[in-house]
C-alpha positions as CSV (number, residue, x, y, z in Angstrom):
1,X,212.8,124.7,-89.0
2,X,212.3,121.3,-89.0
3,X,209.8,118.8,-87.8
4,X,210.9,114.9,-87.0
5,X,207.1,113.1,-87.6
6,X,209.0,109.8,-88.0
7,X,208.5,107.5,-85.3
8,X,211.8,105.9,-86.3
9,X,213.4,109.8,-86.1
10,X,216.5,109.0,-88.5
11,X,215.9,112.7,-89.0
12,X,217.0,113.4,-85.1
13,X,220.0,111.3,-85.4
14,X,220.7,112.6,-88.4
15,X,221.8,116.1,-87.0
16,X,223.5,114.4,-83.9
17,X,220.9,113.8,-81.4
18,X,222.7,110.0,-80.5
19,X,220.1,109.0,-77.6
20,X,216.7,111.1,-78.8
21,X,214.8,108.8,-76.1
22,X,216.9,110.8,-73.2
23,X,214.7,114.1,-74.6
24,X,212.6,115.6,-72.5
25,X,210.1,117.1,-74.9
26,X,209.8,115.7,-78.4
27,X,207.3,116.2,-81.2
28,X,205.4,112.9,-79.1
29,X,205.3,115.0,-76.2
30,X,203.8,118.3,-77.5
31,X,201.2,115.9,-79.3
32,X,200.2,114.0,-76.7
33,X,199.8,117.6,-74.9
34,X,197.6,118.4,-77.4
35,X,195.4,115.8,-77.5
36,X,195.2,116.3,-73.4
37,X,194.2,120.0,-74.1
38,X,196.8,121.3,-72.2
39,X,198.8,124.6,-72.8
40,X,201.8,124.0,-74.9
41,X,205.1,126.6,-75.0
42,X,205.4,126.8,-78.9
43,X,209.1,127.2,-78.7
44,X,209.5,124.2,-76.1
45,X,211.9,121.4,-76.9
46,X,213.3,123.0,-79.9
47,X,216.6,122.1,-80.5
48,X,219.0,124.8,-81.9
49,X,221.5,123.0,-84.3
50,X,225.1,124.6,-84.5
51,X,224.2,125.1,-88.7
52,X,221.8,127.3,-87.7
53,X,218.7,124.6,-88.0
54,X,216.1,124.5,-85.8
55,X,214.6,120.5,-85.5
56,X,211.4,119.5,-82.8
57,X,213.0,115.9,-82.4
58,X,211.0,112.9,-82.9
59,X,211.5,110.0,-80.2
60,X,210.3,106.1,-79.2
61,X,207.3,108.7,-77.8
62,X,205.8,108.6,-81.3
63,X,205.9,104.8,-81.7
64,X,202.6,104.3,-79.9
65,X,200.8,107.6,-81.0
66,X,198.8,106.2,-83.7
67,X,196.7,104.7,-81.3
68,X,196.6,107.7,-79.2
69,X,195.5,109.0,-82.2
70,X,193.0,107.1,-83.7
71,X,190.0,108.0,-81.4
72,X,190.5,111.7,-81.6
73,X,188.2,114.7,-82.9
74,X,190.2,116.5,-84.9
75,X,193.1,113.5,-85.3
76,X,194.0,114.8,-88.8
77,X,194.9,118.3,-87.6
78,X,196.8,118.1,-84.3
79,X,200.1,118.9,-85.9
80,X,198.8,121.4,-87.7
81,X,197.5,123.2,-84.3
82,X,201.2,123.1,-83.4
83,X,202.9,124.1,-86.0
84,X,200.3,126.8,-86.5
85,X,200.9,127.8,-82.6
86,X,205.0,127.9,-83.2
87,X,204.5,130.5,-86.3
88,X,202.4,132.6,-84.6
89,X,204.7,132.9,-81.7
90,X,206.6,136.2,-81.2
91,X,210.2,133.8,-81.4
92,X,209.5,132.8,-84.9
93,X,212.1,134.0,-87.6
94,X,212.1,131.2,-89.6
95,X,211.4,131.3,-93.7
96,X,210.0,127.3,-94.0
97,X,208.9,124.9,-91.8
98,X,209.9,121.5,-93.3
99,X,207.7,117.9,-92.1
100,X,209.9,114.7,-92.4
101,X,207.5,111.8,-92.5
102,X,207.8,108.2,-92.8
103,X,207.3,106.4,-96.1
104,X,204.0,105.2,-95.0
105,X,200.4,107.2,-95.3
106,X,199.8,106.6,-90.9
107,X,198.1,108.7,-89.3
108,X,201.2,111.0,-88.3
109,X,202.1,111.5,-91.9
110,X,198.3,112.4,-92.9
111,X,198.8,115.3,-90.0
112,X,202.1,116.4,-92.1
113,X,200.0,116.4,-95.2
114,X,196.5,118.2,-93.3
115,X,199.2,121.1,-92.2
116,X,201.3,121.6,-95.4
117,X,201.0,124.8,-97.8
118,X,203.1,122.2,-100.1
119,X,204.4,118.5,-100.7
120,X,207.7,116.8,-102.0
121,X,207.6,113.4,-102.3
122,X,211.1,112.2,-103.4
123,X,210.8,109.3,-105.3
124,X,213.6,106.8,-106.5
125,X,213.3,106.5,-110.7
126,X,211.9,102.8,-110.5
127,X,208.5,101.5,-111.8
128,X,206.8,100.3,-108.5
129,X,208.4,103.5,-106.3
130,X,206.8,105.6,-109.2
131,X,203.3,103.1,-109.5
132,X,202.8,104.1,-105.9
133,X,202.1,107.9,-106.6
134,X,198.9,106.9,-108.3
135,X,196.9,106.9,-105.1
136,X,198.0,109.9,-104.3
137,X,195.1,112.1,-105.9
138,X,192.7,109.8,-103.5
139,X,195.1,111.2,-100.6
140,X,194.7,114.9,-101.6
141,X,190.9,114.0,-101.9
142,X,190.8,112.6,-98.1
143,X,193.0,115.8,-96.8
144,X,190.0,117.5,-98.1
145,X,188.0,116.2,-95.4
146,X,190.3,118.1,-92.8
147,X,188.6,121.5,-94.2
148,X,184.9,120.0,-92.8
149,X,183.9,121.5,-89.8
150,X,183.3,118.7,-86.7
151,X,179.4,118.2,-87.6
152,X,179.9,117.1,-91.3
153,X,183.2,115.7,-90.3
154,X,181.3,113.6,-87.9
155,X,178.2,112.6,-90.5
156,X,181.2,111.4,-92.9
157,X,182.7,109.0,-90.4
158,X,178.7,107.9,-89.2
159,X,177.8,107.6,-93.5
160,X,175.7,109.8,-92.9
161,X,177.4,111.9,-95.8
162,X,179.0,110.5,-98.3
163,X,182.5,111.0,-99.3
164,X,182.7,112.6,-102.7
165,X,179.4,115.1,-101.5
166,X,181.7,115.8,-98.0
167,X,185.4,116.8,-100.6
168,X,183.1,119.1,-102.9
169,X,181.4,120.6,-99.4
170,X,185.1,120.8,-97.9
171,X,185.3,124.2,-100.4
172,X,182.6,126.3,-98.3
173,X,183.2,128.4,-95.8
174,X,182.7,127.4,-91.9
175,X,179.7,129.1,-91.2
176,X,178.3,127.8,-94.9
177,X,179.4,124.6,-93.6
178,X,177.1,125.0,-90.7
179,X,174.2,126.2,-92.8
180,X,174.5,122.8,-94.6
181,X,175.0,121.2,-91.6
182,X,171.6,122.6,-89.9
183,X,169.7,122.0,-92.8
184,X,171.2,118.1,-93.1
185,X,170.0,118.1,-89.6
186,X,166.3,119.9,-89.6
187,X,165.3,118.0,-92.8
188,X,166.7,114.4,-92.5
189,X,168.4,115.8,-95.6
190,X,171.1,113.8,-97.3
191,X,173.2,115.6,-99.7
192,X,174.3,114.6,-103.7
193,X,177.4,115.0,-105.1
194,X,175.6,117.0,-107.8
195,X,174.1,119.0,-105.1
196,X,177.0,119.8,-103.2
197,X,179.2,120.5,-107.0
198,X,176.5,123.5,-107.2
199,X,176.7,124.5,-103.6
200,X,180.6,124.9,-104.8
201,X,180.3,126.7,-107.6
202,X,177.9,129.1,-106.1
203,X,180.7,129.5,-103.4
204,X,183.7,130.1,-106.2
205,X,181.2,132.7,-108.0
206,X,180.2,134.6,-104.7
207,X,176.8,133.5,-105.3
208,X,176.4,131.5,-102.5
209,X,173.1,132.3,-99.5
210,X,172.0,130.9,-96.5
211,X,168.6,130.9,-98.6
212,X,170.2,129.2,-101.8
213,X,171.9,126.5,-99.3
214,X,168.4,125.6,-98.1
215,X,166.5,125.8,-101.5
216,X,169.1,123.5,-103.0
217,X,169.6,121.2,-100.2
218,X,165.7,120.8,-99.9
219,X,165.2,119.5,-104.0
220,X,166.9,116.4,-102.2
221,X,164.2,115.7,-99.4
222,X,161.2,116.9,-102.0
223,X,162.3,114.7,-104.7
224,X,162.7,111.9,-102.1
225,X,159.3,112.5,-101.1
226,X,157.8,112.5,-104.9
227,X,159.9,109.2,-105.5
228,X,158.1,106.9,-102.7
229,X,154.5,108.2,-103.3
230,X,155.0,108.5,-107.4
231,X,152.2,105.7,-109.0
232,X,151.2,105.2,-112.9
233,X,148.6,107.6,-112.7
234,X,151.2,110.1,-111.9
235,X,154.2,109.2,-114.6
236,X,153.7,111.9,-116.7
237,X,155.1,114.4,-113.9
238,X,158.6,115.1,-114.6
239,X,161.3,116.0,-111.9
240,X,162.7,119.7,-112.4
241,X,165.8,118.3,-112.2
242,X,166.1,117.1,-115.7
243,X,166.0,120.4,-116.9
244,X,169.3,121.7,-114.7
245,X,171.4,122.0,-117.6
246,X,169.2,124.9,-119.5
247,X,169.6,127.2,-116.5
248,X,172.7,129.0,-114.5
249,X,173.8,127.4,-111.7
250,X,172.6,129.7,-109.7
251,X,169.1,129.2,-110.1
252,X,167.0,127.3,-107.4
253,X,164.3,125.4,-108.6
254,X,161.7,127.6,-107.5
255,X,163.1,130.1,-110.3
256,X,163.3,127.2,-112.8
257,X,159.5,126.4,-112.1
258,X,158.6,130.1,-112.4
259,X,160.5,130.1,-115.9
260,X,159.0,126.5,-117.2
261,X,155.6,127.8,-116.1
262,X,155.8,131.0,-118.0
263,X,157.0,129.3,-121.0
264,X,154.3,127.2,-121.0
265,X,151.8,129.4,-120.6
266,X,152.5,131.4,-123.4
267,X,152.8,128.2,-125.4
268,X,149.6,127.1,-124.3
269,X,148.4,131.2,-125.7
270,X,150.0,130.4,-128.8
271,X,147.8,127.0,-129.5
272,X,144.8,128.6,-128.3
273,X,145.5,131.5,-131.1
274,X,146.0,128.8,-133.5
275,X,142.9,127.2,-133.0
């Protein structure tokens, strides 16, 4: 199947649709549907080609839906609601679905990208065509963002989270997402990127707890604390955090205190001995 996201649909005329704006339905329809909450017929203005090809056509429709668009919840993912509504209907029987976008990162070809399992990006074998692929790891990084439920998705666009924090967060699960989310909310909290790489990791090791979410989440607000009230008097106390790297990453610092502690209790045994 294929899907004509190209507001100037050469793809459509391509396969022999010579007046596309006399369509009924078109890929600007459906999306404007979807943004309007309304029912949609998955398998509505599908066009079956003669070569056995089926295309949703792309009309003038989609000129003016970048606007439409940009005020959206959810703008990232609309296409990806459709296309995920035409595979799981019962007339599907086809082995790819394949997104032509335009040349341009718009809004319509970020939806392509948010709803793809994979990317080809043909590329003419010249040096500015070829320079312009550099961006593209800063693309992948922003699709991330599509992954974030509505809350955090919302704190990113208010900076209320900040990007590379919001991609490494992108990794947990909905209702871990929410757990961050409630505990961003309830503690004025403000997550690092350090803090959020070990929320990951946790996640990848199958480590990850409500109650590790909040321990680790909370170091943030605690440490905030001790930096506004910290004086001279007080400049030999030393954050916990400097001593990350000598435990797992799966210890909170409540079990890196116990550990310090213990070590230097027994140290302070030791002198005692010796004197």
């Amino acid at each position: 199947m294929l899907v004509d996201a190209d507001s100037q649909h050469s793809l459509t005329v391509s396969l022999g649709i010579a007046e596309p704006d006399a369509l009924e339905v078109s890929l600007g329809t459906i999306i404007s549907d979807i943004i309007a909450e309304k029912g949609i017929d998955p398998q509505l203005g599908i066009v079956r080609h003669s070569e056995g090809i089926d295309l949703m056509p792309a009309n003038n429709s989609l000129t003016g839906m970048e606007i439409a668009l940009t005020g959206q919840i959810g703008r990232e993912t609309i296409l990806r609601q459709y296309i995920g509504a035409v595979k799981s209907s019962q007339d599907y029987v086809h082995d790819y679905v394949l997104v032509d976008t335009a040349p341009t990162l718009d809004l319509l070809s970020v939806n392509a990208l948010a709803a793809a399992d994979s990317v080809i990006i043909p590329v003419a074998p010249k040096y500015l065509d070829a320079k312009g692929l550099e961006s593209r790891s800063q693309i992948f990084r922003l699709l991330r963002l599509t992954e974030l439920i509505l809350d955090l998705l919302d704190r990113v666009d208010s900076k209320q989270l900040a990007l590379n924090p919001a991609v490494e967060l992108s990794h947990l699960s909905q209702q871990e997402q929410k757990q961050v989310a409630s505990a961003m909310e309830n503690g004025g909290i403000k997550p690092s990127l350090s803090q959020a790489v070990r929320l990951k990791k946790l996640k990848q090791n199958g480590a990850l707890t409500n109650e590790m979410i909040d321990e680790i989440l909370s170091e943030c607000k605690s440490s905030s604390k001790q930096g506004d009230s910290i004086s001279d008097d007080q400049s030999e106390s030393v954050s916990i955090s400097r001593y990350r790297k000598f435990f797992p990453e799966s210890f909170t610092s409540s079990q890196m205190d116990e550990v310090i502690l213990k070590l230097l209790q027994d140290w302070q045994l030791q002198q005692s001995e010796v004197a």
